[in-house]
C-alpha positions as CSV (number, residue, x, y, z in Angstrom):
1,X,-15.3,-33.5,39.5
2,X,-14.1,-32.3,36.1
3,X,-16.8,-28.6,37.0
4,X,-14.8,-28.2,39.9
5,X,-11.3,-28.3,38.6
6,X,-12.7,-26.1,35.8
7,X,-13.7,-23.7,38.6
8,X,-10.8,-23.8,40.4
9,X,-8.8,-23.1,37.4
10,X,-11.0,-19.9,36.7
11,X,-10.7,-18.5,40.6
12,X,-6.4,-19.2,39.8
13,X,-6.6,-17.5,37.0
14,X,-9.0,-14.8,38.5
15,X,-6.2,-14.6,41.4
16,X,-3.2,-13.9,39.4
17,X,-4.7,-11.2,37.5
18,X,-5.8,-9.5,40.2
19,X,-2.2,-9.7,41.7
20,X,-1.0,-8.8,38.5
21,X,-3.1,-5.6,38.5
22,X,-2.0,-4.6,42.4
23,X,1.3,-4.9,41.2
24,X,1.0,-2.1,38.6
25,X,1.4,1.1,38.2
26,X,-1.3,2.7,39.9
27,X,-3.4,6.6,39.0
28,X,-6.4,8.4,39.9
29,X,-9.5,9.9,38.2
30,X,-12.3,11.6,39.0
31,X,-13.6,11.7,35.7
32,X,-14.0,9.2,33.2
33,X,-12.9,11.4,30.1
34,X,-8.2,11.2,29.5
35,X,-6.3,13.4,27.6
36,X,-3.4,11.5,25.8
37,X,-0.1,13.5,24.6
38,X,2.0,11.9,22.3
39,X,4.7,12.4,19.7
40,X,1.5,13.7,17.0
41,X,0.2,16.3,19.9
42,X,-1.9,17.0,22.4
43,X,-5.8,15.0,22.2
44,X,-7.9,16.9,24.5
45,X,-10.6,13.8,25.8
46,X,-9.1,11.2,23.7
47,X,-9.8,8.6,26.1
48,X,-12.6,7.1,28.2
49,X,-12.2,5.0,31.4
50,X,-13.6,2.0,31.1
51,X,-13.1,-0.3,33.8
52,X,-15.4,-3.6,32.8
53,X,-12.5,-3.9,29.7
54,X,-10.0,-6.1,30.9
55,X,-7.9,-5.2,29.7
56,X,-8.9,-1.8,28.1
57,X,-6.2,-1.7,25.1
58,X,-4.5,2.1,23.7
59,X,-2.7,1.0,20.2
60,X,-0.4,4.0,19.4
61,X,2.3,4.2,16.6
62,X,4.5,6.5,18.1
63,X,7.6,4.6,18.1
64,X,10.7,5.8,20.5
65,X,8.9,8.7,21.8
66,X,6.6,9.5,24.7
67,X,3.0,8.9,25.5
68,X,1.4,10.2,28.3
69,X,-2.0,9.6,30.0
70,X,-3.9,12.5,31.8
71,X,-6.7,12.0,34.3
72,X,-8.5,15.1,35.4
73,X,-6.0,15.0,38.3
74,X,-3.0,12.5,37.4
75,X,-1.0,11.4,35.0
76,X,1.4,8.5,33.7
77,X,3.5,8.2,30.8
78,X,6.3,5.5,29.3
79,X,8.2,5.6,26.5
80,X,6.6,3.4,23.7
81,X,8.8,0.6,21.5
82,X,7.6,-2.0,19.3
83,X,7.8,-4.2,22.3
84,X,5.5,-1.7,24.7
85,X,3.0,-3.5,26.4
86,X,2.7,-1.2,29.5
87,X,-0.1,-1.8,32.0
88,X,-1.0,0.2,34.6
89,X,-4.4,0.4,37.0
90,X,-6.3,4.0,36.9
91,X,-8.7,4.0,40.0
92,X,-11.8,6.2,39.5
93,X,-13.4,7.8,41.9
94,X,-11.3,5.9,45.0
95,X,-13.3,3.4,43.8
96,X,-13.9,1.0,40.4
97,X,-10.4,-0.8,39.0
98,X,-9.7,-0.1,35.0
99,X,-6.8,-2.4,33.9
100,X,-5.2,-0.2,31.3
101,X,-2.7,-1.6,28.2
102,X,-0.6,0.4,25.7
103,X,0.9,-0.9,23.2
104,X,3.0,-0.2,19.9
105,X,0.9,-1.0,16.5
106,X,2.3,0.1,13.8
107,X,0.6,3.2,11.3
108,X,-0.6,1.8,7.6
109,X,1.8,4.1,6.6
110,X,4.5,2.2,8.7
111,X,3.4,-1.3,7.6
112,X,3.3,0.2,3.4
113,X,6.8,1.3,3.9
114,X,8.2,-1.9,5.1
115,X,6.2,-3.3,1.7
116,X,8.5,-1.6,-0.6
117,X,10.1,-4.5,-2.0
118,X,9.3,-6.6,-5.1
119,X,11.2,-9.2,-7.2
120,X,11.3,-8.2,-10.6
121,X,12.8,-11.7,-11.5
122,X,9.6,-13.1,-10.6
123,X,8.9,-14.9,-13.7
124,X,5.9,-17.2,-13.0
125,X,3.5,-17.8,-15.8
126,X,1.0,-15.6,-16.0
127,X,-2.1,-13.9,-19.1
128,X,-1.4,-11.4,-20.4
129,X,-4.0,-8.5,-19.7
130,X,-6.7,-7.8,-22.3
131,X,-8.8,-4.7,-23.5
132,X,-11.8,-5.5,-25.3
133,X,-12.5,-3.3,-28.1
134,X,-14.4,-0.4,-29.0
135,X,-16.3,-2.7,-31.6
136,X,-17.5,-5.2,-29.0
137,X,-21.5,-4.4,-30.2
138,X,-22.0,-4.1,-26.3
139,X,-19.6,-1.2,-25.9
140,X,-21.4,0.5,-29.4
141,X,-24.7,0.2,-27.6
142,X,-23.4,1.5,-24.5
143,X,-21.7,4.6,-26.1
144,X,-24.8,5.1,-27.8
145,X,-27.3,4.5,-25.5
146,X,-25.5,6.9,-22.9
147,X,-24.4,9.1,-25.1
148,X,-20.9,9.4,-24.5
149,X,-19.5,11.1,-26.6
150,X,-21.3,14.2,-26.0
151,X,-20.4,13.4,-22.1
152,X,-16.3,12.8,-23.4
153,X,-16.4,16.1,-25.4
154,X,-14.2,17.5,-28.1
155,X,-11.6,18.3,-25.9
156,X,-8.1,16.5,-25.5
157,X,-7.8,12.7,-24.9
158,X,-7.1,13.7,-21.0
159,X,-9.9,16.0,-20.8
160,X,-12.4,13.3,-21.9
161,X,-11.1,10.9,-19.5
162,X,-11.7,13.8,-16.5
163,X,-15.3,14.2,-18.0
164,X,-16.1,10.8,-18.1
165,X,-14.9,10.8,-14.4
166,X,-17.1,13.6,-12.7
167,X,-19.8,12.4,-14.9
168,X,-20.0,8.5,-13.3
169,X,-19.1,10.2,-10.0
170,X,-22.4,12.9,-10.2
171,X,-24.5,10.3,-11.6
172,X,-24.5,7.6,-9.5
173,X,-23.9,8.1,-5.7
174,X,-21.2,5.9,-3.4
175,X,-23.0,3.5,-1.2
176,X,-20.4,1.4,0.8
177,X,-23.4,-0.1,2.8
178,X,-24.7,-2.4,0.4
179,X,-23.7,-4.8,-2.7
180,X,-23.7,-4.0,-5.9
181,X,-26.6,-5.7,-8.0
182,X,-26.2,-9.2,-9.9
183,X,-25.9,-8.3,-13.3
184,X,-23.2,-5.8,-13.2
185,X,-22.5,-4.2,-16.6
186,X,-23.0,-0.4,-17.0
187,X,-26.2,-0.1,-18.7
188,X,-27.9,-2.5,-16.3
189,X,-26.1,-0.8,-13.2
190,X,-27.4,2.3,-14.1
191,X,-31.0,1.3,-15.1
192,X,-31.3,-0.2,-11.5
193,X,-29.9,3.1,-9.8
194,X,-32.0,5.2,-11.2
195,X,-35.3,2.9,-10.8
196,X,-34.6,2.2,-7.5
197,X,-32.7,5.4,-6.7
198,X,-30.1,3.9,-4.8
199,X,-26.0,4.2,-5.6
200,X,-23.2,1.8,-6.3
201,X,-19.9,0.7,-3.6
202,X,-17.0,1.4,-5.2
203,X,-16.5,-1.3,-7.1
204,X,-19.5,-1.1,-9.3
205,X,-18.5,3.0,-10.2
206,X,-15.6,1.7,-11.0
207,X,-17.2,-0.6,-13.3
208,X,-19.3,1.3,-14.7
209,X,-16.3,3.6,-15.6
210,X,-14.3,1.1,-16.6
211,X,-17.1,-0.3,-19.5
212,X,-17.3,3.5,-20.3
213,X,-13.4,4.8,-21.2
214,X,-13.7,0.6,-23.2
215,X,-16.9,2.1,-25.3
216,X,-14.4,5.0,-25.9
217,X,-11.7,3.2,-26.9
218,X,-9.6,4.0,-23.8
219,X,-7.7,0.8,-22.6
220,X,-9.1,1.1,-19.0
221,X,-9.2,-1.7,-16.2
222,X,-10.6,-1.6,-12.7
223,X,-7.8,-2.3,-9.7
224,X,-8.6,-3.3,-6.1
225,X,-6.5,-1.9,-3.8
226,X,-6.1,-4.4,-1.1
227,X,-4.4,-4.2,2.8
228,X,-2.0,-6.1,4.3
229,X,-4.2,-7.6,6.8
230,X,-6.6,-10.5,4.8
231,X,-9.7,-10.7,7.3
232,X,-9.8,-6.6,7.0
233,X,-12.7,-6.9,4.1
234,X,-12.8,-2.8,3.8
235,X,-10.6,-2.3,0.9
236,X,-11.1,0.2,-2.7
237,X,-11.4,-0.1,-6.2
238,X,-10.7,2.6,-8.8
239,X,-9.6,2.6,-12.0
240,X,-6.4,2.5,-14.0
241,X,-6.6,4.6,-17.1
242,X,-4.1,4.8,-20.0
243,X,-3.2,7.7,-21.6
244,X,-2.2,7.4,-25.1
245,X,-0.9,11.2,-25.3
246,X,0.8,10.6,-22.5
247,X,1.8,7.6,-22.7
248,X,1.3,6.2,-19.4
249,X,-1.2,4.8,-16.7
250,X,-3.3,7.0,-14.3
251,X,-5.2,6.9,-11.3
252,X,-8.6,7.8,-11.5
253,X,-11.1,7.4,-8.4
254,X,-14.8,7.5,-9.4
255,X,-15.9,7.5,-6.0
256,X,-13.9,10.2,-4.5
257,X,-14.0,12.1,-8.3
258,X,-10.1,12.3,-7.5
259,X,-6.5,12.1,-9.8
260,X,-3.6,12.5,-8.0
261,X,-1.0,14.4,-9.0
262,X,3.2,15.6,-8.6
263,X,4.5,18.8,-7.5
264,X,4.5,19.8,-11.9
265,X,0.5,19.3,-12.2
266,X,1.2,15.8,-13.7
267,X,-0.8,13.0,-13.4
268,X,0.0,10.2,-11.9
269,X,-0.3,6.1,-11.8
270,X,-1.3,4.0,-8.9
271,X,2.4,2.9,-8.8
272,X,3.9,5.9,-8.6
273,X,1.3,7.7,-6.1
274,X,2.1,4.4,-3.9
275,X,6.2,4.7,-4.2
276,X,5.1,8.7,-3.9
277,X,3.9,7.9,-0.6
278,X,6.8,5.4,0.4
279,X,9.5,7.9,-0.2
280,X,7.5,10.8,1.0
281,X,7.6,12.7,-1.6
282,X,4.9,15.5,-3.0
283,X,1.1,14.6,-3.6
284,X,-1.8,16.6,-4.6
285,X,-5.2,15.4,-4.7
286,X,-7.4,17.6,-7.4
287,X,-9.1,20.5,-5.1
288,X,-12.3,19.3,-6.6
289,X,-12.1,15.5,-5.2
290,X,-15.5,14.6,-3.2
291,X,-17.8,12.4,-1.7
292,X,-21.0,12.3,-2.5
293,X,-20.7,16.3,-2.9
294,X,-20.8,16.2,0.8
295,X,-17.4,16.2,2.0
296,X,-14.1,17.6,0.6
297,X,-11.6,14.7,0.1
298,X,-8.4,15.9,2.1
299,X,-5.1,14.0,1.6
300,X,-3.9,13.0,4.8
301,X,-6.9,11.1,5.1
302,X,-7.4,10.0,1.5
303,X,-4.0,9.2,0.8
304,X,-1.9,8.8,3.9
305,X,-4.6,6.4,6.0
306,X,-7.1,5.1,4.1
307,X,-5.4,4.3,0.7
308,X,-1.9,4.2,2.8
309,X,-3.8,0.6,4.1
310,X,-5.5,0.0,0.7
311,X,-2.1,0.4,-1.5
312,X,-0.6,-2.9,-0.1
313,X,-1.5,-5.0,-2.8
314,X,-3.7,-5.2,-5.7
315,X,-6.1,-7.5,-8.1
316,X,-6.6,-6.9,-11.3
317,X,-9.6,-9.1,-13.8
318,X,-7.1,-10.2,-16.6
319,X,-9.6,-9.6,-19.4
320,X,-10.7,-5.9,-19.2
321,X,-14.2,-6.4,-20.9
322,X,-18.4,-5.6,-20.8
323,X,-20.3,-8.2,-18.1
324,X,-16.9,-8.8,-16.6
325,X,-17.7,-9.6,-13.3
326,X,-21.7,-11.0,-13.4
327,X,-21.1,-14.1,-12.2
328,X,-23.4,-16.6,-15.6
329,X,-23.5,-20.5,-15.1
330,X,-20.2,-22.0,-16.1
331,X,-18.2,-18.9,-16.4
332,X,-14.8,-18.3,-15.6
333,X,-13.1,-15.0,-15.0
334,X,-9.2,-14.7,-14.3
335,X,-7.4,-12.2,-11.9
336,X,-3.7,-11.6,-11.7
337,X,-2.8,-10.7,-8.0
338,X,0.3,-8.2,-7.0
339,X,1.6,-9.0,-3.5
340,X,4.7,-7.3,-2.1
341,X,7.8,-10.1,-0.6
342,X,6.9,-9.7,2.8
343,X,3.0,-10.2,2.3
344,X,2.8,-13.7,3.8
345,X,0.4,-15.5,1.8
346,X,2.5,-16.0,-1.5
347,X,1.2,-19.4,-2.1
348,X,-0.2,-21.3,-3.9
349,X,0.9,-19.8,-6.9
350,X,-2.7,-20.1,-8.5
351,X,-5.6,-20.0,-6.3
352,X,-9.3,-21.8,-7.9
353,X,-12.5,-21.4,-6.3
354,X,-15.8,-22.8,-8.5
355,X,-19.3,-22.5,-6.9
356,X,-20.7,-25.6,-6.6
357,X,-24.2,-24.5,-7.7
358,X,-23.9,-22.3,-10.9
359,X,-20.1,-23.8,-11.8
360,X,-19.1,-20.1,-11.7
361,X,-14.7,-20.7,-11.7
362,X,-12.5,-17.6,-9.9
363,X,-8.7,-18.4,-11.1
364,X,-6.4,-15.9,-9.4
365,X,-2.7,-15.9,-10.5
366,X,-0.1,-14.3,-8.0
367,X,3.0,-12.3,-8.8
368,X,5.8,-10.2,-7.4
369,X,6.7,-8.3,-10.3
370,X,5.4,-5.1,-10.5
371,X,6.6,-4.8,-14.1
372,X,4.1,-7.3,-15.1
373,X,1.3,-6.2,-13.0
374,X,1.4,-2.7,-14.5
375,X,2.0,-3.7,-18.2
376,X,1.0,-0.7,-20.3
377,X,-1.6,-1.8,-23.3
């Protein structure tokens, strides 16, 4: 009894949709390949019917502007809003049904902008960062041991910090595919790259860089630039540098070998490239920036898609030291979190997570205020 209402449902359901679908707009095809026009251009084969989607979703972020489908011998278009959901039936070859959907999503550029806002009255407790020193006997042996001050130079403070960047980023190679060893300090990283010729995600380079500028006594920590969207685990860590000559914070990328800079040659912070790219206003990525000395690092990619995404929020270890992150029986590392107002998971204000089998304690703190967040040293 209970199988046969539960079929009966199904062939209901199975009706209305196909009523649904006689009911819309209706084009043709011959060929499976579409060209889509819309407010960004012309996108020669952009599309590819499929008719066993149902249905087969188009996310645009044109908003109040035109898209238009082309078949090789029709065409439809509507006017998209952020309350577009169009449907409409393209029949290929007289034949198969493909139950098309357009709807509005907005860019990561879009969703960044409408993150603009913080509270700088947020005044919840939180630590205060820390830099450990140049005297820590684990940054001596690392400055020995790698030899970094030949690596830094003689040059100016800024200079070392850029040497010290494209030297990370052409020693060790950026593998996103595959997590970082256990022990994660620099000397170990390294060791187990080179012995097992294999590279680092981002987060360990920036490690690695980060433990390097401390050895030098360059307050340094390492930031993970975090979307809006919580179940999206693709997000980037670089590092944020300060400059005592210049008094200020800056971004430096290990895995792209990329600063950013205004329309004056100056460097810039991660806060000011990420208001930079609210306001629109003038970016330049170093012409040198790479990957993997394989591909040129371009900005509208870099900066106005991927890091427009990865610029929503941020995490930051509180204690910028050597061994920060390899997770030792009974240890406990603190992070302070920066979440713009309208980033819905604001609570609880302090977030605790201990694994149950080495006692190993994350302790996250969350804030509104930049001001804190980006404390200079």
């Amino acid at each position: 009894m209970i199988r046969s209402i539960f079929l009966f449902f199904l062939f209901l359901i199975a009706e209305q949709l196909l009523y649904a679908q006689e009911k819309m707009p209706t084009i043709k095809a011959t060929s499976k390949s579409v060209d889509i026009k819309d407010a960004y251009g012309f996108h020669k084969n952009q599309w590819t019917i499929v008719p066993e989607a149902k249905p087969d979703v188009f996310e645009t972020n044109t908003q109040n502007g035109k898209v238009t489908f082309y078949t090789d011998i029709d065409s439809i278009s509507v006017v998209v809003k952020p309350t577009t959901v169009f449907d409409f039936t393209i029949i290929l070859n007289d034949t198969a049904k493909a139950w098309t959907r357009i709807i509005y999503k907005p860019s990561y550029l879009d969703v960044l902008k409408n993150a603009s806002a913080f509270n700088l009255n947020d005044n919840r407790s939180l630590p205060k960062f820390t830099y450990q020193d140049s005297s820590n006997p684990n940054l001596i042996a690392l400055r020995k041991g790698l030899n970094l001050d030949s690596i830094a130079g003689q040059s100016t403070e800024l200079q070392k910090i850029l040497n010290l960047l494209h030297w990370i980023h052409n020693l060790i190679p950026h593998d996103g595919q595959h997590g970082n060893p256990e022990v994660r300090n620099a000397m170990s990283m390294i060791s187990v790259c080179k012995k097992e010729a294999r590279g680092l995600n981002c987060r360990g380079l920036a490690t690695v860089l980060n433990e390097s500028y401390l050895a030098m006594g360059i307050k340094s920590r390492f930031v993970t630039c975090l979307p809006k969207d919580s179940t999206d685990q693709e997000c980037h860590v670089i590092n944020l540098v300060f400059s005592k000559d210049l008094n200020k914070w800056l971004w430096i990328d290990p895995t792209n070998d990329a600063y950013i800079m205004n329309e004056n040659g100056e460097l810039l912070s991660i806060e000011e490239v990420r208001n930079r790219i609210i306001k629109e206003q003038s970016l330049i990525v170093n012409p040198d920036a790479n990957w993997n000395k394989k591909e040129a690092v371009l900005k509208p990619n870099y900066l106005f898609t991927y890091m427009a995404k990865n610029l929503y929020r941020f995490e930051c270890p509180v204690s910028s030291e050597y061994n920060a992150e390899t997770q030792t029986k009974d240890k406990t590392i603190e992070y302070i979190q920066l979440n713009p107002l309208d980033y819905y998971k604001q609570i609880p204000n302090i977030e605790k997570h201990t694994n149950k089998t080495n006692n190993y304690t994350r302790i996250v703190y969350k804030t509104n205020n930049p001001t804190l967040f980006w404390q200079t040293p």
